[in-house]
N, C-alpha and C positions, 0 to 999 in steps of 0.2 A: 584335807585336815592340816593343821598349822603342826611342826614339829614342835617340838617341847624348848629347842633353842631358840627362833624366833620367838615363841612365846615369851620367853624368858627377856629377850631383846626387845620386845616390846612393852614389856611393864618395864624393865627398866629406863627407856628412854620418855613414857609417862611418867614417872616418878620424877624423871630428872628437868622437865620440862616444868611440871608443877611444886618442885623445890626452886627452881629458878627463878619461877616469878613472885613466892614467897615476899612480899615489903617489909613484915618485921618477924623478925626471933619467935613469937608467939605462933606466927602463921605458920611459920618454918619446924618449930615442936610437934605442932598437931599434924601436920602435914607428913613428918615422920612416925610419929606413932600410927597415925593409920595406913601406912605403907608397911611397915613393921608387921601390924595386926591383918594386911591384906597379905602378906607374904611377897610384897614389892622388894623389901627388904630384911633386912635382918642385923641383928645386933653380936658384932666381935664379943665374944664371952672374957675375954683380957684385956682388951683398951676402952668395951663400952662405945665403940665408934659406930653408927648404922653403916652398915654396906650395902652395895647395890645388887640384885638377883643374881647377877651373872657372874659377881668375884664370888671366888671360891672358897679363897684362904684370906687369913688376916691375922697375923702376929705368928706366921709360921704355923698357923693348923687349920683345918679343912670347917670347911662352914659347917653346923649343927645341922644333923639331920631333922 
């Protein structure tokens, strides 16, 4: 059975692999909203920045349960 932090380490570095190769702003949008909506990532509730699975914190508080 895979731990819950590999796991974690794993979508994030699929995420970051296919924001990467992203060509325009549009592909790069949709590409975070369904990383968002997969729980790849997540969105800072005070800057509005997406994050990647495995930060924690962002603007000095703990990622949304």
């Amino acid at each position: 059975m895979i731990s819950a932090e590999k796991e974690r380490e794993a979508r994030t570095t699929a995420i970051a692999q296919l924001l990467g190769s992203a060509e325009t702003t549009t592909e790069a949008n949709a590409l975070t909203r369904v990383g968002i909506r997969a729980g790849f990532l997540w969105r800072c509730s005070t800057c509005k920045d997406p994050k990647y699975a495995n930060q924690e914190t962002c603007c000095g508080k703990p990622r949304p349960a």
